[in-house]
C-alpha positions in Angstrom: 0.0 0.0 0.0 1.5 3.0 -0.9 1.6 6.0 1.6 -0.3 9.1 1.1 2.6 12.2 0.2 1.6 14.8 3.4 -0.8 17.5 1.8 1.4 21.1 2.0 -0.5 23.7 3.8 -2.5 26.0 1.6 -0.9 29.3 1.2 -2.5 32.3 3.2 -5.5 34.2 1.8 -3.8 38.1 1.2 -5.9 40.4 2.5 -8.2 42.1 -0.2 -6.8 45.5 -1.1 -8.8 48.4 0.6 -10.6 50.5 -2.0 -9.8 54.4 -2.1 -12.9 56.1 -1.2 -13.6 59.0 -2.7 -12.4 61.8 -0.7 -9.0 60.4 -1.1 -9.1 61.1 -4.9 -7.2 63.9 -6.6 -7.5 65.5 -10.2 -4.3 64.0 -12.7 -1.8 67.0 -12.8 -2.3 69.1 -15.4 -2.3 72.6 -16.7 0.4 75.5 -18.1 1.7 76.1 -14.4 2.3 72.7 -13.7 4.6 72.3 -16.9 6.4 75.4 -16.5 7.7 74.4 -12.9 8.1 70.6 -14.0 10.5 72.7 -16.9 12.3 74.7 -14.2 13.1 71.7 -12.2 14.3 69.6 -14.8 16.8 72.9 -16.0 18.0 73.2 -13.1 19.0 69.9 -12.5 16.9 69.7 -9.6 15.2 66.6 -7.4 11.3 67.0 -5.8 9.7 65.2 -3.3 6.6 66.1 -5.0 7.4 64.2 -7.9 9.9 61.5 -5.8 7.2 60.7 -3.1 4.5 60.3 -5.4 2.8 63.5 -3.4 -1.4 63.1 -4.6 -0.8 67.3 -4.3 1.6 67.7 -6.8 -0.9 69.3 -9.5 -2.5 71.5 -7.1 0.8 72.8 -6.0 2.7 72.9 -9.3 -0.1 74.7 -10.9 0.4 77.0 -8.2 4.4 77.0 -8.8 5.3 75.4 -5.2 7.5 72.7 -4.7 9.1 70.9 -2.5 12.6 71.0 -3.3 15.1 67.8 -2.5 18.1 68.1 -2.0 21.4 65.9 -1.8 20.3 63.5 -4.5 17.8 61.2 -5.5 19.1 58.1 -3.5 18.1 57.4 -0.1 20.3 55.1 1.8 17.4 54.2 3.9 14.8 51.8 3.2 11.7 52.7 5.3 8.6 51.0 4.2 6.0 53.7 3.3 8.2 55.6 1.1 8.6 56.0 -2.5 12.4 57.5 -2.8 14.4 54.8 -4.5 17.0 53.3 -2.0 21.1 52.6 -3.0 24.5 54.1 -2.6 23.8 58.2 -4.0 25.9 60.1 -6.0 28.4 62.5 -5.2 27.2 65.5 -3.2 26.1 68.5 -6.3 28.3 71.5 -5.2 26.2 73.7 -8.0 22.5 72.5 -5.9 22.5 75.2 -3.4 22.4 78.0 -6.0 20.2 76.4 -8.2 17.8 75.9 -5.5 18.0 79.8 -5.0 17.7 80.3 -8.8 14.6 78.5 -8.8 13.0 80.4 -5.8 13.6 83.3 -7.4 12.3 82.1 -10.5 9.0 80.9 -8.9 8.9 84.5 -7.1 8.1 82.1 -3.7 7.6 84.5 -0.6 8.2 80.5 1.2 9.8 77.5 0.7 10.6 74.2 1.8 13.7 72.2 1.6 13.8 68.4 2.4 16.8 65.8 1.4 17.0 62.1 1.4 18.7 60.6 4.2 22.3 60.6 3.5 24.1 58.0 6.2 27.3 57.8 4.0 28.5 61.4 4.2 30.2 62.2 7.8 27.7 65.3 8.5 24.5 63.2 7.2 24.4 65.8 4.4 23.9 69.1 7.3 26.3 71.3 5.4 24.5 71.1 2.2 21.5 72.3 4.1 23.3 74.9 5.8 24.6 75.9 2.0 21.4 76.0 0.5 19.9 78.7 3.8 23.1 80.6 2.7 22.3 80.8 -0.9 18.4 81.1 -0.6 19.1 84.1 1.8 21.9 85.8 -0.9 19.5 85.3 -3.9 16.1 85.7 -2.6 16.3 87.7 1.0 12.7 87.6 1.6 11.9 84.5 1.0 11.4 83.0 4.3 13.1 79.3 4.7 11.3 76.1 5.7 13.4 72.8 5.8 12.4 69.2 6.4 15.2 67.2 7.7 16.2 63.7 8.1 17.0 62.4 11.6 21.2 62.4 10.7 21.3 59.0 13.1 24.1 58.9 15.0 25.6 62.3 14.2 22.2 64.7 15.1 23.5 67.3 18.1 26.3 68.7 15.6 24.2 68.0 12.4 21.3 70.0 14.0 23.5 72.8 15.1 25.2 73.6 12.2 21.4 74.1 10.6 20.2 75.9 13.4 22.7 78.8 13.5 21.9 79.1 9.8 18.5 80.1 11.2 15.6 78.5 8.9 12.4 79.9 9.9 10.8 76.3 10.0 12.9 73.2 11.0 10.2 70.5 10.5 11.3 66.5 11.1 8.7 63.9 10.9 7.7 61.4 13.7 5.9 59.6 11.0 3.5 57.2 13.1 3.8 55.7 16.3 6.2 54.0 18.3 4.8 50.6 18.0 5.3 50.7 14.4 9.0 51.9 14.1 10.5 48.4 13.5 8.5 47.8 10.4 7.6 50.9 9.0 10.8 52.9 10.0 13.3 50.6 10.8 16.3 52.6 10.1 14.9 55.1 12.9 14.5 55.5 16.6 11.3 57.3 17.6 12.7 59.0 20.6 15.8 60.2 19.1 13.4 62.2 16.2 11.6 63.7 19.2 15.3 64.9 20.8 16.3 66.1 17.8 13.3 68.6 17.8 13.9 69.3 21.4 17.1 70.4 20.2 16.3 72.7 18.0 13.7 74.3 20.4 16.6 74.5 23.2 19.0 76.4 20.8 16.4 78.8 19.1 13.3 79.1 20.8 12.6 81.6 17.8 12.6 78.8 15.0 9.4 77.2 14.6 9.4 73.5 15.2 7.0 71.1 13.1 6.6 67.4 12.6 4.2 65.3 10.7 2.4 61.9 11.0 0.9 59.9 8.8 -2.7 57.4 9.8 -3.9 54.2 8.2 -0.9 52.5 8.9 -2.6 50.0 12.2 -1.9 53.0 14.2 -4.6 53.3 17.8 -5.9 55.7 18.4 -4.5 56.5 21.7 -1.5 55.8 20.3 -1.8 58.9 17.9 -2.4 60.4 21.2 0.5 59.8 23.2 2.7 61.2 20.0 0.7 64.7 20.6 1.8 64.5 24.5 5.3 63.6 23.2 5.7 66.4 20.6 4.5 68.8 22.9 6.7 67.7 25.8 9.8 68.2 23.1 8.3 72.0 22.1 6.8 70.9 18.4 4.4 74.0 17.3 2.8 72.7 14.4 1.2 69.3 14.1 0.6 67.6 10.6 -1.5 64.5 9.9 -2.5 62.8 6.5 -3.6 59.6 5.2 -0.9 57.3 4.3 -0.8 55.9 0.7 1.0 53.0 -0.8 3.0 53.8 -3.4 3.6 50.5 -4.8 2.2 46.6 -3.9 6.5 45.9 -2.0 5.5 49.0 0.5 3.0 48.6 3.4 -0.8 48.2 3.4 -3.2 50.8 3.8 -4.8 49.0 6.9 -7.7 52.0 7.2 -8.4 55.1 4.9 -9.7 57.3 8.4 -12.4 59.4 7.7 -12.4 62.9 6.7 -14.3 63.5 10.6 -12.0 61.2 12.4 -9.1 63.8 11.2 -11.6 66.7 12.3 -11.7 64.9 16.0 -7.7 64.5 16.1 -7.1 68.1 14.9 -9.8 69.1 17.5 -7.5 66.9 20.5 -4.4 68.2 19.0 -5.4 72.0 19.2 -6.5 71.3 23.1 -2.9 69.9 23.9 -1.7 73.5 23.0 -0.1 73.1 19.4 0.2 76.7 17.8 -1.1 75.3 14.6 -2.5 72.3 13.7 -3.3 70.8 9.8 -4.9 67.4 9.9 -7.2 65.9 6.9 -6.4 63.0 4.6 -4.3 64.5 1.8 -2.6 66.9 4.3 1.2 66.7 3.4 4.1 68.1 5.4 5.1 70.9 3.0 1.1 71.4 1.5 0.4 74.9 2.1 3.1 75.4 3.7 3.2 79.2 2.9 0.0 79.7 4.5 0.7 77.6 7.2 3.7 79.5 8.2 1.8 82.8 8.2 -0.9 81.5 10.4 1.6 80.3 12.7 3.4 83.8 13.0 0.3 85.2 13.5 -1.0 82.7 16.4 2.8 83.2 18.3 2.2 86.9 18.1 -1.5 86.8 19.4 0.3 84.8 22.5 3.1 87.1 23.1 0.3 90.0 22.8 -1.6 88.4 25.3 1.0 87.7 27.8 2.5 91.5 27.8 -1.6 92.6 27.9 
């Protein structure tokens, strides 16, 4: 009698793929604006994070001529999970990308902008100086233009990193948390939560005059009260301004939407948020760290001014 071969076990059943509901949808970029920055980008040689990170805002913004300016290269030596920047070994460091940066704001005639990088673990200063290079030229070029920069957490190397940037004196120094603790191993590995929330502390300590800002992204498994406890922690290290969006996969390799939170879920943490004492608070599900960013940084002005009015009344 011939013995039965063992039956392998059936392979598990994927989870069926969440379907975008409407309020998540976004018109295809198009239009005469958007071309002419996509134009100005591309002569200058330059990397977006619009365009890089697959932003659903791009055609709103680039019609608008605002973009999010990368810096340091297209390669991130990083390889967190939610993100679209390709990951490798970069390029050589572009000693001409500060001043075309600053030829471009001028170009764009931006009264704001915001300059973000990928993370650069290779270079001894996780790519600070290029940063600090860029303030310099944007402040030579286009003096009015008021600065906003979105840094990487420069592991290992942050207290001189972040000082070098801070006596440069950005108007905004903005770092993302990203989500919550729980879910650092798997959707930032190459991160440590608390040392993102020192490094803002940081920046608070040496300049209390420098906004601080950090964003965080929902839908990735997140609790609620975990969201929560991130507000307490952000406002224990000094963070002014509080962003939250939906999180999107880029591609099937990243991680799964596990919720698309509804547009009055977002109303109820921006409600919570503005209650812990954040100066400004922009929370809906295509809210992006640098969208409106112009605005944003005007209303936040205006809210520290109303305090210091109201404490010398």
């Amino acid at each position: 009698m011939n013995a039965q071969l063992p039956v392998p076990p059936s392979a598990p059943t994927p989870a069926p793929k969440q379907r975008k509901p409407d309020w998540i949808r976004v018109k295809a970029p198009v239009g005469e604006g958007y071309a002419e920055t996509r134009r100005l980008m591309r002569s200058l040689n330059l990397t977006t994070v619009c365009e890089e990170a697959a932003c659903p805002n791009i055609g709103e913004c680039w019609t608008k001529k605002h973009a999010t300016v990368m810096i340091l290269g297209d390669t991130c030596t990083r390889a967190c999970a939610f993100c679209n920047v390709k990951t490798g070994m970069p390029r050589a460091v572009d000693a001409l990308e500060p001043q075309h940066t600053a030829d471009a704001a001028a170009a764009l005639g931006l009264s704001h902008i915001v300059i973000t990088s990928v993370d650069r673990d290779d270079l001894p200063d996780g790519g600070a100086s290029q940063f600090v290079k860029v303030i310099e030229a944007l402040r030579r070029t286009t003096p009015d233009t008021t600065i906003e920069i979105l840094t990487p957490d420069f592991r290992n190397k942050h207290e001189r990193a972040v000082e070098a940037i801070v006596a440069a004196r950005p108007d905004v120094y903005n770092h993302n948390l990203e989500t919550v603790p729980r879910l650092y191993p798997t959707i930032r590995p190459g991160a440590r939560y608390y040392a993102s929330l020192r490094l803002l502390e940081t920046v608070k300590k040496l300049d209390p005059s420098i906004f601080t800002k950090s964003g965080v992204m929902v839908g990735l498994g997140e609790q609620r009260l975990e969201v929560h406890q991130v507000m307490d922690d952000m406002r224990s290290a000094g963070i002014d301004f509080l962003t939250m969006g939906q999180y999107l996969q880029p591609t099937p390799r990243h991680a799964n939407v596990e919720e698309f939170v509804t547009p009055d879920a977002f109303k109820a943490y921006a409600s919570i948020a503005r209650a812990k004492g954040f100066l400004l608070v922009a929370a809906s599900p295509l809210t992006r760290s640098s969208y409106h960013a112009g605005d944003d940084f005007a209303k936040m002005k205006a809210a520290r001014d109303a305090l210091l009015a109201r404490a010398g009344a």
